[in-house]
Backbone as CSV, one residue per row, in Angstrom:
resi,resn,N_x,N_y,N_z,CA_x,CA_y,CA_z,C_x,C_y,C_z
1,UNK,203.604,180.549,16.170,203.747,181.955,16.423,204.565,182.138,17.693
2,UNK,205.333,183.094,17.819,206.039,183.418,18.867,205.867,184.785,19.413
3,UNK,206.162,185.039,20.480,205.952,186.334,20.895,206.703,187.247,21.361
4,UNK,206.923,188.607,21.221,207.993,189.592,21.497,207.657,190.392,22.077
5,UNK,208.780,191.103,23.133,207.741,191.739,24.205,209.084,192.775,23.929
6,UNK,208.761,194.176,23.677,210.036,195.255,23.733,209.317,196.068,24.367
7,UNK,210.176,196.996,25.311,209.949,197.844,26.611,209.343,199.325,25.612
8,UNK,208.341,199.530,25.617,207.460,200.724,24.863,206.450,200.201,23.811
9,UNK,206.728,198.958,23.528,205.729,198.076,22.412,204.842,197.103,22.842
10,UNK,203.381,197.183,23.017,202.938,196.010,23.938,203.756,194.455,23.386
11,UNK,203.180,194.520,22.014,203.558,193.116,21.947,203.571,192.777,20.181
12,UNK,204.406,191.770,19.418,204.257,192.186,18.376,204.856,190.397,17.729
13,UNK,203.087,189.980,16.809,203.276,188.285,16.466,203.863,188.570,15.397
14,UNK,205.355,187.231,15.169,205.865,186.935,13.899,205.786,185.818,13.554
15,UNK,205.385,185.092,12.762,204.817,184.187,12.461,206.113,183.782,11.480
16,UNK,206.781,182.173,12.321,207.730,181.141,12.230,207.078,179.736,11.579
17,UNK,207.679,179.497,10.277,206.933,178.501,9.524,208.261,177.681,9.477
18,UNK,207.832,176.514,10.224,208.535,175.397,10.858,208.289,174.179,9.958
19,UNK,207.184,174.353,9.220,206.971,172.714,8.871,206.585,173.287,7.275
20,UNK,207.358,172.289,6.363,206.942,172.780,5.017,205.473,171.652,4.910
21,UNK,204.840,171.969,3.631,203.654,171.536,3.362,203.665,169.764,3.326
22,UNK,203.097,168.879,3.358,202.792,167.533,3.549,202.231,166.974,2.626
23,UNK,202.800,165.892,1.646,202.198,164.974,1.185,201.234,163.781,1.815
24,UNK,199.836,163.789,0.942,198.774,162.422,2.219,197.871,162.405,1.320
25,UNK,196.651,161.574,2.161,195.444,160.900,1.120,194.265,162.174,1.354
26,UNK,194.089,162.648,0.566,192.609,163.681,0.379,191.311,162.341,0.229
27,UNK,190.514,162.353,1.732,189.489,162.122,1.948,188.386,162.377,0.997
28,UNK,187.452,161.786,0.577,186.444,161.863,-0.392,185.290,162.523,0.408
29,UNK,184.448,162.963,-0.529,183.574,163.381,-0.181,182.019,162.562,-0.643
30,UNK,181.319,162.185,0.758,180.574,161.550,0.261,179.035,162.167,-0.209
31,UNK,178.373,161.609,-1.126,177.223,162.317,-1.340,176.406,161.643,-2.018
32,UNK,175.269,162.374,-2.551,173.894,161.835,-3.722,173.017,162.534,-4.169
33,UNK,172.776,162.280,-5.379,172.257,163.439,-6.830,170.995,161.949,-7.206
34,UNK,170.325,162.916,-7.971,168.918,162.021,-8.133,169.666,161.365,-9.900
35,UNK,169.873,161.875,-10.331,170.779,161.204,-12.128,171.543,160.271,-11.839
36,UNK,173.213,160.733,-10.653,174.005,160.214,-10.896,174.094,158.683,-9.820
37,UNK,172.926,158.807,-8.692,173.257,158.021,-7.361,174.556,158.397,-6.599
38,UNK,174.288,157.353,-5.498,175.812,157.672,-4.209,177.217,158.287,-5.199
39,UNK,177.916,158.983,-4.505,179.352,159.261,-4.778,179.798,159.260,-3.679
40,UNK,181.245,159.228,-3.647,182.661,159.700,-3.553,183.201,160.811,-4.619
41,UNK,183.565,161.487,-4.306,183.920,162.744,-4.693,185.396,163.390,-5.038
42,UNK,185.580,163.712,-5.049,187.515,164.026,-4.678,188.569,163.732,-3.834
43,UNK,188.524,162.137,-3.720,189.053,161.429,-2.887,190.446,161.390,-4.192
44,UNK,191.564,161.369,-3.138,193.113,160.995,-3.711,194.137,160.879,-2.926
45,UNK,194.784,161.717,-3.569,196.337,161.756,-3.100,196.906,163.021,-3.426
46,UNK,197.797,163.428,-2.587,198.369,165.271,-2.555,199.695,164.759,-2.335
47,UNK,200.928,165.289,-3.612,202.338,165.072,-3.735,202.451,166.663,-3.191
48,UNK,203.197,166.794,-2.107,204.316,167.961,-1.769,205.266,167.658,-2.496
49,UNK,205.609,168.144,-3.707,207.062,167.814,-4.353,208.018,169.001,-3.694
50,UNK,207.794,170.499,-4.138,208.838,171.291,-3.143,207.611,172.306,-2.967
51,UNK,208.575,173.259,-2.091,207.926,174.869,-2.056,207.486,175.445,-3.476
52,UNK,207.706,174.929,-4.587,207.470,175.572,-5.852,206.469,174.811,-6.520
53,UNK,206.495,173.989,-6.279,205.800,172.825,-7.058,204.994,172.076,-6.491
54,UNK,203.567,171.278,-6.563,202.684,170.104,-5.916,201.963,169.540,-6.976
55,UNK,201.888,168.425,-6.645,200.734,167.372,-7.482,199.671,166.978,-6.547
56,UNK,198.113,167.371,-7.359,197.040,166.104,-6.862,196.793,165.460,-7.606
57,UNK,196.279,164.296,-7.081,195.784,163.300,-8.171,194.235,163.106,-7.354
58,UNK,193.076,163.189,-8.294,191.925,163.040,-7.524,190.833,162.250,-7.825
59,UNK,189.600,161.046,-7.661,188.826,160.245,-8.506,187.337,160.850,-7.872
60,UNK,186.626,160.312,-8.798,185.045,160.707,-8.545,184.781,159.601,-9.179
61,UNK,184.008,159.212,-8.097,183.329,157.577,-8.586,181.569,157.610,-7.884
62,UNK,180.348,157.458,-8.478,179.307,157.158,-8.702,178.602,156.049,-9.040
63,UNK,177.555,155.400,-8.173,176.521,154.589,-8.326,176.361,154.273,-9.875
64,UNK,176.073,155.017,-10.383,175.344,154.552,-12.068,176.896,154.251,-12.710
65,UNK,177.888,154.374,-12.503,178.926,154.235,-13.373,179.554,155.185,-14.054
66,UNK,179.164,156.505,-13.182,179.949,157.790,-13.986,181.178,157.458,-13.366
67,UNK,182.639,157.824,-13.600,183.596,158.065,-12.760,184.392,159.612,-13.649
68,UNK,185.556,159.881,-13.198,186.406,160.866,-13.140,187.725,160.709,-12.597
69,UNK,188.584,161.161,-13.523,190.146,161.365,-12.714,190.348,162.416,-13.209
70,UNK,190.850,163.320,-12.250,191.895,164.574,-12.200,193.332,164.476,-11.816
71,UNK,194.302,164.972,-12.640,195.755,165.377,-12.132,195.538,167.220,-12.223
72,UNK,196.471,167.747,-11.343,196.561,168.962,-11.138,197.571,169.244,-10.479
73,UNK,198.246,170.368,-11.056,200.007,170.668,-10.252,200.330,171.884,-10.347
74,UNK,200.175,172.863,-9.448,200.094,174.210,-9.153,201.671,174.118,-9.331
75,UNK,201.937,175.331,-9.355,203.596,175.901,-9.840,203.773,177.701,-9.136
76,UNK,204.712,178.057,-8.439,204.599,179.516,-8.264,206.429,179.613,-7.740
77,UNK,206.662,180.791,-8.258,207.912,181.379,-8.289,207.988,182.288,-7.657
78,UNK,208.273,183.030,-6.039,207.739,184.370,-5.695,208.350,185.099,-6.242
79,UNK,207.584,186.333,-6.352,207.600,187.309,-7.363,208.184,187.338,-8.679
80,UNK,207.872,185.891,-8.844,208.059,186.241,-10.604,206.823,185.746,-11.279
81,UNK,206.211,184.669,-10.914,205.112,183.865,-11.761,204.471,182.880,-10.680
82,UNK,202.946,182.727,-11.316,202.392,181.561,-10.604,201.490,180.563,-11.249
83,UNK,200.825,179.720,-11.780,199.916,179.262,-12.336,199.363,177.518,-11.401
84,UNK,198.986,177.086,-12.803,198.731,175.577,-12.860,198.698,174.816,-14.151
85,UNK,198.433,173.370,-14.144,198.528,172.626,-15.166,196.925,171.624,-14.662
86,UNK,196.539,171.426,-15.461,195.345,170.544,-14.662,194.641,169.505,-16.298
87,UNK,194.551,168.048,-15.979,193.725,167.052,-16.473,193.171,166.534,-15.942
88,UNK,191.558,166.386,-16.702,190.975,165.307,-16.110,190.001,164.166,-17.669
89,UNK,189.708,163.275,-17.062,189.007,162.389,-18.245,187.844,162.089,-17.315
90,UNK,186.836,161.783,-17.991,185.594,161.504,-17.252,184.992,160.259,-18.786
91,UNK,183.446,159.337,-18.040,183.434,158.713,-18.198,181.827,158.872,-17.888
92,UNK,181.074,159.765,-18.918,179.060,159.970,-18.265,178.490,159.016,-18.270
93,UNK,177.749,158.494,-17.936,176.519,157.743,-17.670,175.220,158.448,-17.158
94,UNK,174.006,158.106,-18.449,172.665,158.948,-18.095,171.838,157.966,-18.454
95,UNK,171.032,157.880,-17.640,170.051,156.457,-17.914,170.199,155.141,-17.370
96,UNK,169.443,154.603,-17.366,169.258,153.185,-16.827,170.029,152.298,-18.041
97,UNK,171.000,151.050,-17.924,171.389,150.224,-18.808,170.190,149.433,-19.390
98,UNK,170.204,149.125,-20.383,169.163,148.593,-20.644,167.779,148.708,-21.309
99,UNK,167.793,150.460,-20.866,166.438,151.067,-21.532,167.046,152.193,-22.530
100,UNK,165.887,152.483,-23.134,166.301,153.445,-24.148,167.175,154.835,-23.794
101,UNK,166.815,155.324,-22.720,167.309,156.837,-22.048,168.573,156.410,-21.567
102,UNK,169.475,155.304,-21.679,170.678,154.827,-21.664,171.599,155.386,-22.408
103,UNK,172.487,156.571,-22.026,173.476,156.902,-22.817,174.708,157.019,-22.287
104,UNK,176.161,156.607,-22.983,177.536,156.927,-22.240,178.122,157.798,-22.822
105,UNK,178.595,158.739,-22.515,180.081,159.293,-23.410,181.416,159.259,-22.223
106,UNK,181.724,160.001,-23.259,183.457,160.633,-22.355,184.080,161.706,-23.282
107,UNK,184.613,162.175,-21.783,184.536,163.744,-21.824,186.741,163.847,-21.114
108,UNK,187.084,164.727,-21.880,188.146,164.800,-21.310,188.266,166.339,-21.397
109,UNK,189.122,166.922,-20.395,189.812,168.570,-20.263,191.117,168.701,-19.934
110,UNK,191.679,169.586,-20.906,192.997,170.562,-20.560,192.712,171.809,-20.190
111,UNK,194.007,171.755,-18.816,193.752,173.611,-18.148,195.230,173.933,-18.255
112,UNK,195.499,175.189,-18.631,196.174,175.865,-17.801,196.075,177.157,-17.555
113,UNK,196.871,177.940,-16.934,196.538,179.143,-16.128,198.010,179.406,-15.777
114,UNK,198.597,180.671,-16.082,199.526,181.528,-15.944,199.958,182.739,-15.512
115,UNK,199.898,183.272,-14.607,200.243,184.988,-14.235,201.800,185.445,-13.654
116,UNK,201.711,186.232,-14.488,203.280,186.893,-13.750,202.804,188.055,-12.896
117,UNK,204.132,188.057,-12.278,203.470,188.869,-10.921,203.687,190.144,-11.251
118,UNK,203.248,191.133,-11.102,203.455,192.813,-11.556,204.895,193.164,-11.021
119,UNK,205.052,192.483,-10.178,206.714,192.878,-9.618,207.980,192.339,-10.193
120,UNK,207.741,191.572,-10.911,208.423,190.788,-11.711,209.207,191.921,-13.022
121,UNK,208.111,192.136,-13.474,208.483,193.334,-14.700,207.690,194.310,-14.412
122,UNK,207.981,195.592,-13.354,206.719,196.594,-13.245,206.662,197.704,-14.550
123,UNK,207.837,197.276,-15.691,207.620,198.319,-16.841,206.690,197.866,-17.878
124,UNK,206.633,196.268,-17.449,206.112,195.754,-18.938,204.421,195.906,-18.590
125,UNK,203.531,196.347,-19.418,201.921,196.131,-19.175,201.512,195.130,-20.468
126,UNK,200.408,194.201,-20.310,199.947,193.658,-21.647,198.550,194.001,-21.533
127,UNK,198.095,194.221,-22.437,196.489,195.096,-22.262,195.913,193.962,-23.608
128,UNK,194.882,193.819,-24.040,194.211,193.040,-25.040,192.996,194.290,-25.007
129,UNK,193.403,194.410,-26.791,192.090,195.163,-27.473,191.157,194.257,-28.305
């Protein structure tokens, strides 16, 4: 932030963005659930590709052998559009190996998410009946 001083105006912040956003490692989060045991949590990696575009990549890993991966890559156009794209696959574990209450699956998800910005087209409206 910088500061401006004009003779009748006390004072007036404009805010100078010097550094674009940073690619690095997203720290996990550590924790524990009585089902799943210890985790790590959303530990990864964050791609700055540009001002328009980013990738995470993120894992969840657990004691009993659940794990998780996420990709996710936000997208925004000013004032025309913004969304995301997002996968993840997972990998449950419930129960003890060995005993009957022992069960695995896997679970996978697709996201996405889209909005245009009202300024983009302020004639067009889409309404759902």
């Amino acid at each position: 932030m910088r500061e401006f001083r004009y003779p009748g105006n006390s004072f007036g912040f404009f805010p100078i963005q010097t550094k674009r956003a940073a690619s690095g490692i997203l720290f996990p989060r550590i924790g524990q659930g009585n089902e799943r045991g210890y985790s790590l949590t959303e530990g990864g990696y964050y791609f700055a590709i540009s001002d328009y575009f980013d990738l995470s990549v993120k894992g969840d890993l657990y004691t009993n052998g659940t794990w998780m991966a996420t990709a996710q890559t936000d997208y925004k156009k000013l004032y025309k559009y913004n969304g995301d794209f997002s996968f993840s696959y997972a990998t449950n574990v419930t129960g003890h190996k060995g005993l009957q209450d022992y069960a695995q699956s896997t679970n996978y998800r697709l996201g996405w998410a889209f909005t245009q910005d009202p300024k983009a087209s302020p004639d067009q409206d889409f309404q759902q009946v």
